[in-house]
Backbone bond lengths (Angstrom), bond angles and torsions (degrees), N, CA, C in turn:
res aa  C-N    CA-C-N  psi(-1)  N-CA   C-N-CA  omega(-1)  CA-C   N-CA-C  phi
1 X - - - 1.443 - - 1.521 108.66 -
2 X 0.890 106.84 142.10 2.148 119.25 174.95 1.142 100.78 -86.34
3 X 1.422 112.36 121.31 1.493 118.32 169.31 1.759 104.33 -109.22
4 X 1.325 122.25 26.72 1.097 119.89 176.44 1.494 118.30 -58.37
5 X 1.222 128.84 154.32 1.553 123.98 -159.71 1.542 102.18 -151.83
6 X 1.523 125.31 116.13 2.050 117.77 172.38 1.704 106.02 -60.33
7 X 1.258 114.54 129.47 1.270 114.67 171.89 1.733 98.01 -131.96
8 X 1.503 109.26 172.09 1.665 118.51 156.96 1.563 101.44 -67.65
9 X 1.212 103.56 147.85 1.378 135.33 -173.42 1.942 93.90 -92.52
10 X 1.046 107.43 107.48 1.671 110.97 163.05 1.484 123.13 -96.29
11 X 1.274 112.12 -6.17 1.648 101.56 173.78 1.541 101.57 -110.47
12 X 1.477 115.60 -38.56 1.973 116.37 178.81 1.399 99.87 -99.20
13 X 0.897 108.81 128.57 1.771 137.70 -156.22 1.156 127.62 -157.57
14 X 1.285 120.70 127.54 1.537 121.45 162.09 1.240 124.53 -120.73
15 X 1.187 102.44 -43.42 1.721 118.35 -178.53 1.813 91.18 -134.22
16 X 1.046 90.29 -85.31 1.812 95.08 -169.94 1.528 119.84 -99.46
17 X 0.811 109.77 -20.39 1.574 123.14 179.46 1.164 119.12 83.19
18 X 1.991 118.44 32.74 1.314 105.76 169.98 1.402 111.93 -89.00
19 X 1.017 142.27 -31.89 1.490 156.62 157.78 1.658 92.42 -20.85
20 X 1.586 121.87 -74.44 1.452 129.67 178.88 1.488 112.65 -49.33
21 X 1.465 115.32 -16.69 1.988 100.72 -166.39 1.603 78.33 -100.73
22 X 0.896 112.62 -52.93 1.726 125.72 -158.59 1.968 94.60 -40.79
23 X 1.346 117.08 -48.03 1.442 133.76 -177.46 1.865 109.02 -62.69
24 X 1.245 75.11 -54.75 2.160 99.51 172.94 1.438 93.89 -45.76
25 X 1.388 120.01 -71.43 1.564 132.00 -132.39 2.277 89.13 -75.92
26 X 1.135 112.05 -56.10 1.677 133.73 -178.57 1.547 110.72 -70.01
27 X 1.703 102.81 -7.85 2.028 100.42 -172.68 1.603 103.85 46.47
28 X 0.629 127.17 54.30 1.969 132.69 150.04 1.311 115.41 -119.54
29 X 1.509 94.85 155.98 1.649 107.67 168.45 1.760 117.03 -33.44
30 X 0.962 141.79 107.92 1.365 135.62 165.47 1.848 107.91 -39.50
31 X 1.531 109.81 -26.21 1.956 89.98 -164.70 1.802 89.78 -75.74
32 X 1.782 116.65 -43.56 1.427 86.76 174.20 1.174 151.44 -27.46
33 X 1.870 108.07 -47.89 1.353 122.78 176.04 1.482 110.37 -76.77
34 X 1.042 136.97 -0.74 1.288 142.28 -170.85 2.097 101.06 -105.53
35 X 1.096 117.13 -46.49 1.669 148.99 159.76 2.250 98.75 -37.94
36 X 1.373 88.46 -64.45 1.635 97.98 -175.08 1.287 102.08 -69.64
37 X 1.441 130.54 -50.96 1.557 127.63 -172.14 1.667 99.01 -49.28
38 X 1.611 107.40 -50.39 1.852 101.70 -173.83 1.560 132.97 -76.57
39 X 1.662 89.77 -11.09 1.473 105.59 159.59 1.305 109.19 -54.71
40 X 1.448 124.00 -68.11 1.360 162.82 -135.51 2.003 87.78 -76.69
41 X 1.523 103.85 -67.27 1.180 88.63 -170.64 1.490 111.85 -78.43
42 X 1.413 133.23 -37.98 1.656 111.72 174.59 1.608 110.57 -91.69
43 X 1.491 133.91 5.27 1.460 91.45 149.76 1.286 122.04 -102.75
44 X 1.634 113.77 -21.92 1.862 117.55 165.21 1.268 129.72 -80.83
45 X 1.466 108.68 -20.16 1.239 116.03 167.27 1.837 102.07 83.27
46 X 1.190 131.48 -15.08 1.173 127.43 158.43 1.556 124.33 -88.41
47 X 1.314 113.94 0.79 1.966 112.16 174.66 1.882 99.33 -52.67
48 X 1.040 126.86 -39.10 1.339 119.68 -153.04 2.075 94.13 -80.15
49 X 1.401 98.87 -68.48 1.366 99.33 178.72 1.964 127.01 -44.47
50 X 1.549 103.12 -14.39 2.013 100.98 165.46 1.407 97.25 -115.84
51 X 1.376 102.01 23.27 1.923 96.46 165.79 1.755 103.41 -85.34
52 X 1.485 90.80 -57.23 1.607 113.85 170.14 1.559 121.25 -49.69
53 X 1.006 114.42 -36.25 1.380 130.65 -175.90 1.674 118.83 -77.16
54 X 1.437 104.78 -33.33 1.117 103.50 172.94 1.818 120.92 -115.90
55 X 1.546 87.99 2.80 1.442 85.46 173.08 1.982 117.11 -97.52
56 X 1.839 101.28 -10.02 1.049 115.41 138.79 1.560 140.03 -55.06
57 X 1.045 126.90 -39.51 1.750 141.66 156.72 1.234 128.63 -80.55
58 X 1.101 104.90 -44.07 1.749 93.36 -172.14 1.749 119.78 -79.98
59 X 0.971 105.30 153.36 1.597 108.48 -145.22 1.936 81.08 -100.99
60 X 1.321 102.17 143.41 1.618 129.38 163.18 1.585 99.19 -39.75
61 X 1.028 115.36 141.35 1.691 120.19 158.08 1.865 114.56 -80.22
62 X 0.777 101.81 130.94 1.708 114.07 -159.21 1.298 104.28 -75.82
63 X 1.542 107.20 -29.96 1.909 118.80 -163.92 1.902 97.02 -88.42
64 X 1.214 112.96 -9.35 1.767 111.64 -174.18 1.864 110.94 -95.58
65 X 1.286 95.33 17.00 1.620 79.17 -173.86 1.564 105.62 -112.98
């Protein structure tokens, strides 16, 4: 069974470290996910608002501190 879990990223970081868990959680490059968020926010105009959204919810990883 996968007990894999999305957390904030505490060592790859920029601002909040969802860009870093989001990369963590999928095993990819973090600049991709960082690349899609700026897609997201200037050509959909929503990258910024599930930046906020999930950097509001998602809980710290407990094992990174």
């Amino acid at each position: 069974m996968n007990n894999k879990r999305f957390y904030l990223s505490q060592t790859d970081k920029k601002i909040a470290g969802v860009c870093g868990g989001i990369a963590e959680y999928f095993e990819v490059d973090p600049l991709l996910v960082r690349v899609f968020f700026l897609m997201a926010f200037f050509g959909l105009g929503c990258g910024l608002l599930a930046y906020i959204v999930l950097w509001l919810l998602a809980p710290r990883n407990p094992n990174q501190y």
